[in-house]
C-alpha positions in Angstrom: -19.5 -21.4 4.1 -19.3 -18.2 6.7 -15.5 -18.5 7.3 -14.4 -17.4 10.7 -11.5 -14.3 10.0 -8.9 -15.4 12.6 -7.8 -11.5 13.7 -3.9 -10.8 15.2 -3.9 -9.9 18.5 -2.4 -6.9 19.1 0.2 -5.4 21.9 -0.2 -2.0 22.5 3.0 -0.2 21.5 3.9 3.3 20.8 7.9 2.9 19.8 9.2 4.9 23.0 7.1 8.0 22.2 6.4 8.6 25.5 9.7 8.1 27.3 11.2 10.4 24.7 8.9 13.0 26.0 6.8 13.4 23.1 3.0 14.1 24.3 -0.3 14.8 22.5 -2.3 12.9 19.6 -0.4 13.0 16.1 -0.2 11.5 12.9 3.2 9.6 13.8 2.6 5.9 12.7 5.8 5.7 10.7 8.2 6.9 13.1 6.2 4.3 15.4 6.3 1.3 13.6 9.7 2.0 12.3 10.7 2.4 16.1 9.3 -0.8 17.3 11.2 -3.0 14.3 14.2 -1.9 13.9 15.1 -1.1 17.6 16.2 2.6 17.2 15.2 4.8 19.3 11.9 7.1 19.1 13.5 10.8 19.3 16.6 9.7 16.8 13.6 8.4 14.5 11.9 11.0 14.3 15.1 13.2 14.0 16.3 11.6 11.2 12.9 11.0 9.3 12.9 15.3 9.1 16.0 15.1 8.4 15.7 13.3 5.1 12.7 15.1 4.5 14.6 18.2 3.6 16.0 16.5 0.6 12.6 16.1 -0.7 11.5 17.0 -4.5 9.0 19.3 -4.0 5.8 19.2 -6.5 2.5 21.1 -7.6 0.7 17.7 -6.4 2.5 17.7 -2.5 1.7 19.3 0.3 4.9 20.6 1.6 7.7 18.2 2.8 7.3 15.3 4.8 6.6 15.5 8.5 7.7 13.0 11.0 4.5 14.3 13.2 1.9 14.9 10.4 3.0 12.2 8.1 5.7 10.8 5.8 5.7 10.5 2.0 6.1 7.2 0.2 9.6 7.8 -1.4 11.4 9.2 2.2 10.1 5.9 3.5 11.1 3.8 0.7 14.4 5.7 0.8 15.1 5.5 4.6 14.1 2.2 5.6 16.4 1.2 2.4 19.4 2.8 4.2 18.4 0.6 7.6 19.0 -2.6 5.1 15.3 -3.3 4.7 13.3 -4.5 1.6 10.0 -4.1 0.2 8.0 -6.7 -0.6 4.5 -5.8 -2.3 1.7 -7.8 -2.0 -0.8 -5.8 -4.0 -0.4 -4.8 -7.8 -1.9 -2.3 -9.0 -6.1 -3.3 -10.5 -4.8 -7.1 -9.0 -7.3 -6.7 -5.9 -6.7 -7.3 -2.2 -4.8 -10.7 -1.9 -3.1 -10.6 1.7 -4.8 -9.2 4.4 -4.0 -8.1 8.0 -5.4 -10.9 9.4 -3.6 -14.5 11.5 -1.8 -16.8 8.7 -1.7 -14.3 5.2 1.8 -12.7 6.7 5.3 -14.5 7.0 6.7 -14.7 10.8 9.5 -11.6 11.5 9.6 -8.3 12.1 7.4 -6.4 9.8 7.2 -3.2 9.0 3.3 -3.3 7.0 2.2 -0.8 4.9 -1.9 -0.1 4.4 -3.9 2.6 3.2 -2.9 5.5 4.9 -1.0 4.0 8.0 1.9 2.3 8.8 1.9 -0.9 11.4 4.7 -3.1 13.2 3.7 -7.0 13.1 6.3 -9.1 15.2 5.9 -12.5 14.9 1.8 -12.5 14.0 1.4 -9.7 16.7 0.3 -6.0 15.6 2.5 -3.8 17.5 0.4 0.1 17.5 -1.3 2.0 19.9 -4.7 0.9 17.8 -5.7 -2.3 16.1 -5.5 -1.5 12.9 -7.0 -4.4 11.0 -10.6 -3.7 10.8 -11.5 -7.2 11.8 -9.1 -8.8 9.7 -10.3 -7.3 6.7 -7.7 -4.5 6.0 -5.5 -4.7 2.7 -1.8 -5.3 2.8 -0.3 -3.4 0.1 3.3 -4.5 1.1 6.0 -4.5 4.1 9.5 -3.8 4.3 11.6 -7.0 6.2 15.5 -6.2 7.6 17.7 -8.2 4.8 20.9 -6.9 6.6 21.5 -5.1 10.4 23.2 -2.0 10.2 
């Protein structure tokens, strides 16, 4: 009864972060994945990202605004990618337990955009697209990803 977890492979993939001329380790995986799935371009990413971060609430809870280098709260993202013509689609409700993991055959074929605990990842096709594998063997959660509904 030991069933074999059949991982995705993975192509290594930083968005275009290094032709823009961006250099150094960061916390950048939404600007990444976003990047790598809907085809824009790593420095206008990143631009805009910041940009709708000024429009941010601020609260007692947050840590400042979001950051397209030190990380992105759940709301700009939501908000962005929903002005690219993407939709969410959870797969995780809340005290429901892990049901879809990042793993070969629990994800529908596209361009995903996947959202896990504290990261961001591109899946083309059943193919992480990152500069790390992300999956933890196959067992990491899937709390949702955002598909393109429309191209704008």
């Amino acid at each position: 009864m030991n069933e074999q977890i059949e991982k995705l492979p993975l192509c290594w993939d930083d968005g275009g972060r290094k032709l823009a001329g961006f250099q150094g380790t960061t916390s950048d995986c939404v600007v990444r994945a976003i990047s790598i799935v809907a085809n824009r371009p790593y420095a206008l990413v990143y631009s805009e990202i910041n940009d709708y971060a000024k429009s941010e609430r601020r609260g007692s809870r947050k840590r400042g605004i979001s950051s397209a280098r030190l990380g992105v709260y759940k709301d700009t993202i939501r908000k962005y990618l929903a002005d690219l013509g993407f939709k969410w689609t959870p797969t995780m409700q809340i005290g429901s337990g892990c049901k879809v993991h990042l793993r070969k055959g629990e994800l529908p074929q596209g361009e995903l955009i996947v959202s896990l605990s504290k990261h961001l990842t591109a899946v083309i096709n059943g193919i992480i697209h990152d500069t790390h594998d992300p999956s933890r063997g196959g067992t990491r959660c899937v709390y949702g990803y955002w598909k393109r509904t429309e191209v704008k």
